[in-house]
PDB file of N, CA, C, O and CB in Angstrom:
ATOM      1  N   UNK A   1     -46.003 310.551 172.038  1.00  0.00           N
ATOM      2  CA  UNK A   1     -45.525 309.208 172.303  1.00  0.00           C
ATOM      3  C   UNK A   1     -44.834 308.679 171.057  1.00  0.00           C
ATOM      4  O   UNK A   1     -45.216 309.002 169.932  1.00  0.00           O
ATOM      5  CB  UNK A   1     -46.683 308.278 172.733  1.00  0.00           C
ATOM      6  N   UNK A   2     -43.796 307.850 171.281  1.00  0.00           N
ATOM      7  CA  UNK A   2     -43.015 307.054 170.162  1.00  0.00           C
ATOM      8  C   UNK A   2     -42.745 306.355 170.674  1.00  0.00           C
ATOM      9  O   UNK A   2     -42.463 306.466 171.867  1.00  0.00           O
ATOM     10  CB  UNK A   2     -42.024 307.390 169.442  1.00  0.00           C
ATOM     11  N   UNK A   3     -42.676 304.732 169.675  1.00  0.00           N
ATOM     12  CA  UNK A   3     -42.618 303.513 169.882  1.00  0.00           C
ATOM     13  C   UNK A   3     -41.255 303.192 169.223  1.00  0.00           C
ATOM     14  O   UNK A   3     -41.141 303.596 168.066  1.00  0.00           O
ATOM     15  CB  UNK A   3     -43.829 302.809 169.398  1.00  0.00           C
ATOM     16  N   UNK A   4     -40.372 302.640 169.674  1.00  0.00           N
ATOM     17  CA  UNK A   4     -39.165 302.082 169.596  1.00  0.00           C
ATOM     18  C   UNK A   4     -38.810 300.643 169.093  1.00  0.00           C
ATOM     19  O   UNK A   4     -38.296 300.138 170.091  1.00  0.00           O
ATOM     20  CB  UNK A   4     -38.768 302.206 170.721  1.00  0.00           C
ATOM     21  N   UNK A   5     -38.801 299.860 168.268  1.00  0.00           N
ATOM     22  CA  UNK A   5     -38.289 298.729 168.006  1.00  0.00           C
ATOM     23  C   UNK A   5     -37.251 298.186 167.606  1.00  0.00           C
ATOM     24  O   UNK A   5     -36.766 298.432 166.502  1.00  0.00           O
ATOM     25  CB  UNK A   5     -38.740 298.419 167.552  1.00  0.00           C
ATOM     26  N   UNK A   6     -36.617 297.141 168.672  1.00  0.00           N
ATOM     27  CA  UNK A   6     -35.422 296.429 167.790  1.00  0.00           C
ATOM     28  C   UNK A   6     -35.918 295.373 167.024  1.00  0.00           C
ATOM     29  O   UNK A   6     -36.452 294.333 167.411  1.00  0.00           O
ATOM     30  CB  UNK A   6     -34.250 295.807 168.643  1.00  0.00           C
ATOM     31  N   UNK A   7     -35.698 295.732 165.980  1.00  0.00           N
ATOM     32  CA  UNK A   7     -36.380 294.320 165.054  1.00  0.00           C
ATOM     33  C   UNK A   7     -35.362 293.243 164.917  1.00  0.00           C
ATOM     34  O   UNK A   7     -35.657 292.149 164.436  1.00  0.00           O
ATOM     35  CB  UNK A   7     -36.850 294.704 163.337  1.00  0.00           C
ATOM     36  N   UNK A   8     -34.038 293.574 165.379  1.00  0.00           N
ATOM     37  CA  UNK A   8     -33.124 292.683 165.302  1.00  0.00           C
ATOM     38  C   UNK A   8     -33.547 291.782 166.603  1.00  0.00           C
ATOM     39  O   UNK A   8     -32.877 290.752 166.675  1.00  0.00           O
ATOM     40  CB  UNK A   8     -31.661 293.339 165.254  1.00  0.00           C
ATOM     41  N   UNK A   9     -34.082 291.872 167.182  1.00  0.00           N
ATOM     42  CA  UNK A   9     -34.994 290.901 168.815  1.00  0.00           C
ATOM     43  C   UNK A   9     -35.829 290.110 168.320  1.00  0.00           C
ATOM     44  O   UNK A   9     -36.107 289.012 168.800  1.00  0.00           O
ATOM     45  CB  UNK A   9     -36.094 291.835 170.064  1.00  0.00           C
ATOM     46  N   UNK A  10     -36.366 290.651 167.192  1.00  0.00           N
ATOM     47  CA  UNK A  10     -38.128 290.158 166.913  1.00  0.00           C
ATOM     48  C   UNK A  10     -37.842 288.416 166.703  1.00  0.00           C
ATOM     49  O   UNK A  10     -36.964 287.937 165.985  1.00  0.00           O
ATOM     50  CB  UNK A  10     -39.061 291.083 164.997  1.00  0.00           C
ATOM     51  N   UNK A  11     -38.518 287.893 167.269  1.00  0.00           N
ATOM     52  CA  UNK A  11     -38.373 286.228 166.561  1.00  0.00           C
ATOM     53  C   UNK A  11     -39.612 285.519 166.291  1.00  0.00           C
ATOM     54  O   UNK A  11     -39.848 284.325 166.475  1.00  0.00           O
ATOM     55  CB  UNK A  11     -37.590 285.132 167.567  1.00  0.00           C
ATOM     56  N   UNK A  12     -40.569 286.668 165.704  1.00  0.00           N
ATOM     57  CA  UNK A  12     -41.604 286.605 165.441  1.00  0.00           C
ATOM     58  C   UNK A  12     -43.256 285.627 165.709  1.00  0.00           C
ATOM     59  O   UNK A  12     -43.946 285.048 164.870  1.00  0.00           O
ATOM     60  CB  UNK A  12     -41.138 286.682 164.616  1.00  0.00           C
ATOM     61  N   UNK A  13     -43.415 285.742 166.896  1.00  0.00           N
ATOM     62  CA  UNK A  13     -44.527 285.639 167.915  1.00  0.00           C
ATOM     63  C   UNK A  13     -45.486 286.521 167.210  1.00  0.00           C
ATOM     64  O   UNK A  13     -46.650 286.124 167.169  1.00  0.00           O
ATOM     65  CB  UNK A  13     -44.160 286.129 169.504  1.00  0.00           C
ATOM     66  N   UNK A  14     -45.128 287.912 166.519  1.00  0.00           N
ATOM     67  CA  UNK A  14     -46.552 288.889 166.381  1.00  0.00           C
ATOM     68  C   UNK A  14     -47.593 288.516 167.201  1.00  0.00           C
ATOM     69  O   UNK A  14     -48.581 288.069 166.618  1.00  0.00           O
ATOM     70  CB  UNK A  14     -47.236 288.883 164.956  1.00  0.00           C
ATOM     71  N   UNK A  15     -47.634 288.595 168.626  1.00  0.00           N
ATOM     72  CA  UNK A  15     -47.845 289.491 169.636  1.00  0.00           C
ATOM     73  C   UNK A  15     -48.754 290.613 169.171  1.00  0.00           C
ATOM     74  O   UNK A  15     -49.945 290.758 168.894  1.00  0.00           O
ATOM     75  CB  UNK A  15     -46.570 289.985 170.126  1.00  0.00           C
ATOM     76  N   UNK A  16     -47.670 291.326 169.211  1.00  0.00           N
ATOM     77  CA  UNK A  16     -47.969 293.045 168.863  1.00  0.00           C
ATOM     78  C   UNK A  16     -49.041 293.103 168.100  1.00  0.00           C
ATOM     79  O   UNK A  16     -50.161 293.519 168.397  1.00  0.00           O
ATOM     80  CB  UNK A  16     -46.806 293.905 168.013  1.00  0.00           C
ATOM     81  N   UNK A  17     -48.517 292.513 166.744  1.00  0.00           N
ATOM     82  CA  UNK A  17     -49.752 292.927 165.952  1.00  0.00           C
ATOM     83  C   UNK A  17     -50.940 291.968 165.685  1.00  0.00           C
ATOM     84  O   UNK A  17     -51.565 291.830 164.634  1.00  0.00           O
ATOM     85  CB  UNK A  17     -49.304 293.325 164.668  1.00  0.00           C
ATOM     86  N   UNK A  18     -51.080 291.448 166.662  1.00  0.00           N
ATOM     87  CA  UNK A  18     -52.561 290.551 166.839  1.00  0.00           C
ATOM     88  C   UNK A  18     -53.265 291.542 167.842  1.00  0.00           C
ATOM     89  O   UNK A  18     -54.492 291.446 167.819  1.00  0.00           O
ATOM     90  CB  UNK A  18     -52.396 288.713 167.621  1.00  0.00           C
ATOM     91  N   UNK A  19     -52.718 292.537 168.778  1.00  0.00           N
ATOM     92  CA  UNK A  19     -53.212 293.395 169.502  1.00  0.00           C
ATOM     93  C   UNK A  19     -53.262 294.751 168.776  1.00  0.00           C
ATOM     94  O   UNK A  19     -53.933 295.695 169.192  1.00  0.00           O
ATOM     95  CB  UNK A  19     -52.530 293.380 170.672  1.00  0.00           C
ATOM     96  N   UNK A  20     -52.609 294.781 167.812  1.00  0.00           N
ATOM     97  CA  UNK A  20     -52.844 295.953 167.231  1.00  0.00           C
ATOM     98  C   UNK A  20     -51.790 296.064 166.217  1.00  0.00           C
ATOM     99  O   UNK A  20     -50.589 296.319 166.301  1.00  0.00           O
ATOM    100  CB  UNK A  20     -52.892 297.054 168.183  1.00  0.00           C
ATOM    101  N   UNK A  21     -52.739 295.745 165.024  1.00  0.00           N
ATOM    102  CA  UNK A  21     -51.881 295.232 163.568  1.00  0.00           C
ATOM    103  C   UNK A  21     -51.889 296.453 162.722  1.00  0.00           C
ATOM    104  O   UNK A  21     -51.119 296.550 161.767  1.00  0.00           O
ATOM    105  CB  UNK A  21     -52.678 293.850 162.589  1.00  0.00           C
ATOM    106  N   UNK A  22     -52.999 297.685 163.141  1.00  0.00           N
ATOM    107  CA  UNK A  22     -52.624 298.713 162.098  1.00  0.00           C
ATOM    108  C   UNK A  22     -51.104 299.634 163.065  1.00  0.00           C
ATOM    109  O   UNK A  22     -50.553 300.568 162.481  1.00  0.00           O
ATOM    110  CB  UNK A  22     -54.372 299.934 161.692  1.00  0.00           C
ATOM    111  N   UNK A  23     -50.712 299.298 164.209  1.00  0.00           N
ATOM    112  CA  UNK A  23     -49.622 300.116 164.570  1.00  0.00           C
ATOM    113  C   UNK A  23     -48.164 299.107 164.628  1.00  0.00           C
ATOM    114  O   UNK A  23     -47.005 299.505 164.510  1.00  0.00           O
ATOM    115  CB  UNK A  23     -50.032 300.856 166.080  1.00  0.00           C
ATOM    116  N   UNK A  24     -48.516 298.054 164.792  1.00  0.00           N
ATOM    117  CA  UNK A  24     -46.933 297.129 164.365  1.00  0.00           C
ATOM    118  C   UNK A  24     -47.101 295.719 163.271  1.00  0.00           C
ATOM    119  O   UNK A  24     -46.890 294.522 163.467  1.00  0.00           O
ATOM    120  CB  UNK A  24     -46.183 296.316 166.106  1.00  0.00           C
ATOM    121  N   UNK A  25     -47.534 296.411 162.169  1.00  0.00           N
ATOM    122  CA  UNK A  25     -47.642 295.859 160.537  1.00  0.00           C
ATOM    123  C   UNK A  25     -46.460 294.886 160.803  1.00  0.00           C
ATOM    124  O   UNK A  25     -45.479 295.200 161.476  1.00  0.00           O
ATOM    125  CB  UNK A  25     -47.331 297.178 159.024  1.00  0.00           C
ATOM    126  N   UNK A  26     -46.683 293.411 160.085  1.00  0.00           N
ATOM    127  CA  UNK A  26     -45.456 292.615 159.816  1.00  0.00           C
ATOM    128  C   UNK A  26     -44.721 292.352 158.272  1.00  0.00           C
ATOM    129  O   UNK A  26     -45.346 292.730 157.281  1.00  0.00           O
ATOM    130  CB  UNK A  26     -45.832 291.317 160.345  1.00  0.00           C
ATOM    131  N   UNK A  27     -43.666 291.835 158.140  1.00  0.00           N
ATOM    132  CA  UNK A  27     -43.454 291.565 156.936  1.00  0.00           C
ATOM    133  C   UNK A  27     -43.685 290.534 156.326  1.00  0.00           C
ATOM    134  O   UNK A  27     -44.388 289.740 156.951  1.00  0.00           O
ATOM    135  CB  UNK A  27     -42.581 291.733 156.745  1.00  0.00           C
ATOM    136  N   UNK A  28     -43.327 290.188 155.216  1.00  0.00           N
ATOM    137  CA  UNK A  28     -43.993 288.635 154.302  1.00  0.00           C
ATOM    138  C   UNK A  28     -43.120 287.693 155.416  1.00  0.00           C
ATOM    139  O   UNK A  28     -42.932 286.600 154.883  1.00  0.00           O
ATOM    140  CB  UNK A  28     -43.333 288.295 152.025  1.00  0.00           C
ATOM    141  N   UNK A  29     -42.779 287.715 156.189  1.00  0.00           N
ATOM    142  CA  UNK A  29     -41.923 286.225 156.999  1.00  0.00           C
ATOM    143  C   UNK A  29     -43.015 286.891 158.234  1.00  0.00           C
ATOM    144  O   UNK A  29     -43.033 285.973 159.054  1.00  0.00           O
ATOM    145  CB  UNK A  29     -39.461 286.150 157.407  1.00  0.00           C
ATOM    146  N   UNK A  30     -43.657 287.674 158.623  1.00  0.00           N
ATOM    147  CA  UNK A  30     -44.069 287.288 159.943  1.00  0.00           C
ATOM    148  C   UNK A  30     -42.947 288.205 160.817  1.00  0.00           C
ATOM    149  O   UNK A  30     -42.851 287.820 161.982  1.00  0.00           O
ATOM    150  CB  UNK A  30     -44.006 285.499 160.188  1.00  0.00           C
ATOM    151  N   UNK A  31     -42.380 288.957 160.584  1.00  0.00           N
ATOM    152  CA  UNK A  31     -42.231 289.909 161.906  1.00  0.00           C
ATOM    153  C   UNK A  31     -42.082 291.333 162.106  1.00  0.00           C
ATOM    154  O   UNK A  31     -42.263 291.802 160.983  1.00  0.00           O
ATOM    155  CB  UNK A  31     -41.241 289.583 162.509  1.00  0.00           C
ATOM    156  N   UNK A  32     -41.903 292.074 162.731  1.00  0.00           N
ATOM    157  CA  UNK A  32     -42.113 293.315 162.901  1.00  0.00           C
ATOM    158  C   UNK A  32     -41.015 293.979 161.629  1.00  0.00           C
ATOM    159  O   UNK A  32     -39.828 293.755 161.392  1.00  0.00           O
ATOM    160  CB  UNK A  32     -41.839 293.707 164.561  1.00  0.00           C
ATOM    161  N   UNK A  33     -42.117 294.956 160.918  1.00  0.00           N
ATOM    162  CA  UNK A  33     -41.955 295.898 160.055  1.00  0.00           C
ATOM    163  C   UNK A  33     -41.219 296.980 160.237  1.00  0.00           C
ATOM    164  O   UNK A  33     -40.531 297.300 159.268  1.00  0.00           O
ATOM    165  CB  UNK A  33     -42.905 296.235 159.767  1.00  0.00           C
ATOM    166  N   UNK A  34     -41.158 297.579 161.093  1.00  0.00           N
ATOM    167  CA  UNK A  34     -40.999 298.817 161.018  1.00  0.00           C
ATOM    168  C   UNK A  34     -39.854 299.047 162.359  1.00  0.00           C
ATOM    169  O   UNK A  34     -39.359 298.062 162.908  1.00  0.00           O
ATOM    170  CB  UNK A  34     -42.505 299.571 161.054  1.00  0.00           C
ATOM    171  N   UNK A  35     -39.567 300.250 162.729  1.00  0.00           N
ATOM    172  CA  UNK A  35     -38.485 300.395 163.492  1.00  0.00           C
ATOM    173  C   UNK A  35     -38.745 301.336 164.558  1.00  0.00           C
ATOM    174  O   UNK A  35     -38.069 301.425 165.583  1.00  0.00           O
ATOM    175  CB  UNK A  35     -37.403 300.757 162.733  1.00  0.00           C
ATOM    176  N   UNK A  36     -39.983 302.187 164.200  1.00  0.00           N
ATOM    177  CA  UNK A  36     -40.138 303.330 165.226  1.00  0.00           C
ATOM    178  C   UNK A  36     -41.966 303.426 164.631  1.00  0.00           C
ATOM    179  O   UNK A  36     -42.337 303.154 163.490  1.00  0.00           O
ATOM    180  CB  UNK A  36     -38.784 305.073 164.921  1.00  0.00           C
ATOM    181  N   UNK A  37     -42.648 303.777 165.517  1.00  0.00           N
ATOM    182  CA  UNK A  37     -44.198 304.203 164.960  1.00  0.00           C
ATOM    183  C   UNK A  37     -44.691 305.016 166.016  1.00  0.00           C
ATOM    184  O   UNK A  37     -44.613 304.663 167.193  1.00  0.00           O
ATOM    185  CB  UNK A  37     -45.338 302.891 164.684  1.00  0.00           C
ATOM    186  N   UNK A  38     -45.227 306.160 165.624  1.00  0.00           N
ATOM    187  CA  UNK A  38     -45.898 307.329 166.487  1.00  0.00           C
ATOM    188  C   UNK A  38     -47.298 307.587 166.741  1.00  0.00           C
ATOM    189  O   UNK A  38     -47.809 308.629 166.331  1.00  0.00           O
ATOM    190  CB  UNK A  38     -45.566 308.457 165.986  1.00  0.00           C
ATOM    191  N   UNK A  39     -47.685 307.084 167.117  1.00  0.00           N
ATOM    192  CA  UNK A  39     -48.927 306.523 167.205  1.00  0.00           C
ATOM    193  C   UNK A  39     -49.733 307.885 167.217  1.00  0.00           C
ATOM    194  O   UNK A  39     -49.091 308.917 167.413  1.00  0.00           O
ATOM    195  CB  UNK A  39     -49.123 305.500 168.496  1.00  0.00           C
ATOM    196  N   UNK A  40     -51.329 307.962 166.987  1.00  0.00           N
ATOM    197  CA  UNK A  40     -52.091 308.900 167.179  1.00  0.00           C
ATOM    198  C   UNK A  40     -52.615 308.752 168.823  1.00  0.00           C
ATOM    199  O   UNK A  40     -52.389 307.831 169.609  1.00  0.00           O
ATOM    200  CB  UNK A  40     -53.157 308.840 166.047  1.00  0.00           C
ATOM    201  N   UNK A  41     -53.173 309.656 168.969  1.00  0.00           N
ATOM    202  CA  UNK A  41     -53.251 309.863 170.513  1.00  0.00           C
ATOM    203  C   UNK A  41     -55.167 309.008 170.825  1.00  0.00           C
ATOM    204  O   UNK A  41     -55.838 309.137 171.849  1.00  0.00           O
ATOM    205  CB  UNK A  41     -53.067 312.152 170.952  1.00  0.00           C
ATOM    206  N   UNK A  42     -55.339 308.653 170.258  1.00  0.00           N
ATOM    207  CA  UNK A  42     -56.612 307.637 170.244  1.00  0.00           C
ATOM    208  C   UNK A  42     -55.648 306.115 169.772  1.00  0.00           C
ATOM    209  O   UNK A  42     -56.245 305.043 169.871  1.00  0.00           O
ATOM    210  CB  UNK A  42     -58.122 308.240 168.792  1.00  0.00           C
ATOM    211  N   UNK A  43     -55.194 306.114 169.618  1.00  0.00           N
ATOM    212  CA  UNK A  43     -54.155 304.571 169.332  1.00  0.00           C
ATOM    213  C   UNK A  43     -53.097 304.140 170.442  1.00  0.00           C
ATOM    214  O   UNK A  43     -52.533 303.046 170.459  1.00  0.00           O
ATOM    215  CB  UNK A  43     -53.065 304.776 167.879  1.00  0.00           C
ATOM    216  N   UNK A  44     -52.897 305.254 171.449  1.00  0.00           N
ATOM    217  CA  UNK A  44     -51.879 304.950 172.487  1.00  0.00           C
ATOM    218  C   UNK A  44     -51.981 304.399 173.737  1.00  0.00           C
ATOM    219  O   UNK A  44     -51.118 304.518 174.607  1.00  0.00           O
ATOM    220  CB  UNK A  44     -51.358 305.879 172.746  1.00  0.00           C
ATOM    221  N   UNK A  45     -52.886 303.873 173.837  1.00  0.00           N
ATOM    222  CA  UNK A  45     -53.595 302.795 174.886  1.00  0.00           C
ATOM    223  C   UNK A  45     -53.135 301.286 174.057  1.00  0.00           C
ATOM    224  O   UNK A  45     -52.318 300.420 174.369  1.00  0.00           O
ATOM    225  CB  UNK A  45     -55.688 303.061 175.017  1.00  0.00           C
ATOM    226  N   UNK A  46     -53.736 301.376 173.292  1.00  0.00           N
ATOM    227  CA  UNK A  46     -53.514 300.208 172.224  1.00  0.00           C
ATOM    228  C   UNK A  46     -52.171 299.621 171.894  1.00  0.00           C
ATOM    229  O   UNK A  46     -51.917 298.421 171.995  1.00  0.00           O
ATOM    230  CB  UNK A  46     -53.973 300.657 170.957  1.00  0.00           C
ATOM    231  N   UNK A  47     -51.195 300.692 171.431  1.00  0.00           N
ATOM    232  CA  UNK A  47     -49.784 301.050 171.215  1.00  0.00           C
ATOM    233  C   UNK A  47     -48.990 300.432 172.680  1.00  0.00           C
ATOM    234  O   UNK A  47     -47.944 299.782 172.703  1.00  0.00           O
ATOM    235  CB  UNK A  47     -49.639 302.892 170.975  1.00  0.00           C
ATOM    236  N   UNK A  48     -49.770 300.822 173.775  1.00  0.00           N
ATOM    237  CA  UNK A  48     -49.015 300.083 174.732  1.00  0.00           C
ATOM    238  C   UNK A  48     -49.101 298.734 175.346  1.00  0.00           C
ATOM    239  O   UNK A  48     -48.188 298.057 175.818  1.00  0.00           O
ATOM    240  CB  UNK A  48     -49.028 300.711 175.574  1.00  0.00           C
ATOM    241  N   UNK A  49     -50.793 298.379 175.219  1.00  0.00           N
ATOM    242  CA  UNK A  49     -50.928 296.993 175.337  1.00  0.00           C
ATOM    243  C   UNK A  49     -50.320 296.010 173.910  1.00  0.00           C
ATOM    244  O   UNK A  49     -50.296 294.801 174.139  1.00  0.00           O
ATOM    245  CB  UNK A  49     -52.555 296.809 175.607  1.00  0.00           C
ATOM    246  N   UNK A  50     -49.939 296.358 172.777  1.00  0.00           N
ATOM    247  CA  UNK A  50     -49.173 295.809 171.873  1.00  0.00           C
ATOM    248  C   UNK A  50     -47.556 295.647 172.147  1.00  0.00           C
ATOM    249  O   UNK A  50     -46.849 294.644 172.049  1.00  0.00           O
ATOM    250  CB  UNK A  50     -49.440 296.560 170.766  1.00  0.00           C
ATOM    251  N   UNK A  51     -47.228 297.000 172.526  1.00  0.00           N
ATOM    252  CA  UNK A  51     -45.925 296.785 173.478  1.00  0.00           C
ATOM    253  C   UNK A  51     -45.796 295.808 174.286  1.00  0.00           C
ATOM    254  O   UNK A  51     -44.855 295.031 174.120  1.00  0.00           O
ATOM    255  CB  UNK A  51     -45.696 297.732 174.308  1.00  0.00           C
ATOM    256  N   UNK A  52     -46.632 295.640 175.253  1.00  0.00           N
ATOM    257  CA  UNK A  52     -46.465 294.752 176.355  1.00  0.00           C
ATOM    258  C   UNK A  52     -46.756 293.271 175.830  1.00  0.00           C
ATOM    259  O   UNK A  52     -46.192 292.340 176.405  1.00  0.00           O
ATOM    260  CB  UNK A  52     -47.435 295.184 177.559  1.00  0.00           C
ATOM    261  N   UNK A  53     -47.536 293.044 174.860  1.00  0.00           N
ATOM    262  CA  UNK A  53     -47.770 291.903 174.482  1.00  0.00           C
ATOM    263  C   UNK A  53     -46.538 290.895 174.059  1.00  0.00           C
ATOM    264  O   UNK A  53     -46.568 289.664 174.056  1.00  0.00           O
ATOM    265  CB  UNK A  53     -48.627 292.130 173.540  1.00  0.00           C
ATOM    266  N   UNK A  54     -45.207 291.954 173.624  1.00  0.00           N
ATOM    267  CA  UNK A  54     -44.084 291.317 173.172  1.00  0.00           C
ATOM    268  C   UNK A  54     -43.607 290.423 174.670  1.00  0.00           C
ATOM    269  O   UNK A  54     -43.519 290.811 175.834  1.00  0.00           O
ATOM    270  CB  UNK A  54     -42.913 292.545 172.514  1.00  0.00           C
ATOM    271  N   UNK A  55     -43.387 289.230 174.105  1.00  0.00           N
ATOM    272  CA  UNK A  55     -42.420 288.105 174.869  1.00  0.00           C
ATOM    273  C   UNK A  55     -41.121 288.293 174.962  1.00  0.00           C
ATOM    274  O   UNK A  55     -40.309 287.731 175.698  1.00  0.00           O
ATOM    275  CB  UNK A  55     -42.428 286.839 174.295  1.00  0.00           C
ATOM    276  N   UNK A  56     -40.967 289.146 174.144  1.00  0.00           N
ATOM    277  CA  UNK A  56     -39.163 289.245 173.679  1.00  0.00           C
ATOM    278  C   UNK A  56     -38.793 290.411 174.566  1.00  0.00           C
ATOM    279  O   UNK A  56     -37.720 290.347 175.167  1.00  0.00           O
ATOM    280  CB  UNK A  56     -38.705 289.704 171.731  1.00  0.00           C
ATOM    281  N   UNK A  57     -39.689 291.635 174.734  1.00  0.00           N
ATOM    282  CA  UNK A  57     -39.348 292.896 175.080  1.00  0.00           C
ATOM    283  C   UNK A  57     -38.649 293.943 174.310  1.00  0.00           C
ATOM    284  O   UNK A  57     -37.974 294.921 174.631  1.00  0.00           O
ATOM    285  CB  UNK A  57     -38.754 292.752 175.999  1.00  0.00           C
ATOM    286  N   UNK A  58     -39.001 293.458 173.266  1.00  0.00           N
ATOM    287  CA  UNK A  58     -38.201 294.110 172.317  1.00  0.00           C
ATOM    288  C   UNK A  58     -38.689 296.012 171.687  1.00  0.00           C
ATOM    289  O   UNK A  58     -38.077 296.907 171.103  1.00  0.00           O
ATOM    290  CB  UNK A  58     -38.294 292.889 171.046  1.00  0.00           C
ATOM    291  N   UNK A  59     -40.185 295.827 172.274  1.00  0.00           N
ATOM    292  CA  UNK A  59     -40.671 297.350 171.915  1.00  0.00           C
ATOM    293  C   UNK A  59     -40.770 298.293 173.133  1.00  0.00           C
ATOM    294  O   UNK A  59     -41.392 298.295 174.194  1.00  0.00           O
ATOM    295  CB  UNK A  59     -42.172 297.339 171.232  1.00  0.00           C
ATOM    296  N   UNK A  60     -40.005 298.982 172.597  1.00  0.00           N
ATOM    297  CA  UNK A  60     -40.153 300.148 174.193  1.00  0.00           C
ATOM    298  C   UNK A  60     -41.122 301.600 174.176  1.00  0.00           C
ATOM    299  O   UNK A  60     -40.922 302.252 173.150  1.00  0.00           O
ATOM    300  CB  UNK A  60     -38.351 300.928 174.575  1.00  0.00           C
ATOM    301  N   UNK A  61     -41.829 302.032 174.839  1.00  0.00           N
ATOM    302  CA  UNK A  61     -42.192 303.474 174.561  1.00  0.00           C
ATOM    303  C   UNK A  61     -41.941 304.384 175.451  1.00  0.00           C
ATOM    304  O   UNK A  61     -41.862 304.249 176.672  1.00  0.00           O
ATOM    305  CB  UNK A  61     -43.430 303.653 174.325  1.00  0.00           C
ATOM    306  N   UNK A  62     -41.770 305.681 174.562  1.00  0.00           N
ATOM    307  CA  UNK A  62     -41.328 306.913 174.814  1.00  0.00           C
ATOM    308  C   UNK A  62     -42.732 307.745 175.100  1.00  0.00           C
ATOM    309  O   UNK A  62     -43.659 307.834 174.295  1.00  0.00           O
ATOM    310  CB  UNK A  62     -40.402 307.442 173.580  1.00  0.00           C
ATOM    311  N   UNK A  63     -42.689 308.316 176.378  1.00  0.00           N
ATOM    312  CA  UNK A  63     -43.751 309.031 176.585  1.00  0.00           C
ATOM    313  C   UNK A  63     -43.544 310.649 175.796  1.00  0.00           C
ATOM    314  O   UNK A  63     -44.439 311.490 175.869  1.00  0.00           O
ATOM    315  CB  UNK A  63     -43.944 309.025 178.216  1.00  0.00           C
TER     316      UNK A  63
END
């Protein structure tokens, strides 16, 4: 599985990482860090309810 982000979407809700802050870390302003994260296969339940948590729709995953 891989997680996809446009961070250029993010308008920072962190969502995501109130559901799961060790897989979509924010930056010193409050929004998504990173651009892609591959989650471990005990984290990908998690990874997707953090996905879904976005308002924006901005994180997609790749099975």
């Amino acid at each position: 599985m891989k997680i996809h982000i446009n961070r250029a979407g993010c308008v920072g809700h962190a969502r995501c990482a109130a559901t799961a802050p060790e897989i979509f870390p924010l930056d010193d302003n409050g929004y998504i860090a990173v651009d892609e994260v591959a989650p471990s296969l005990d984290q990908e339940a998690l990874a997707r309810r953090g996905a879904r948590a976005c308002p924006e729709r901005i994180i997609t995953v790749d099975e």
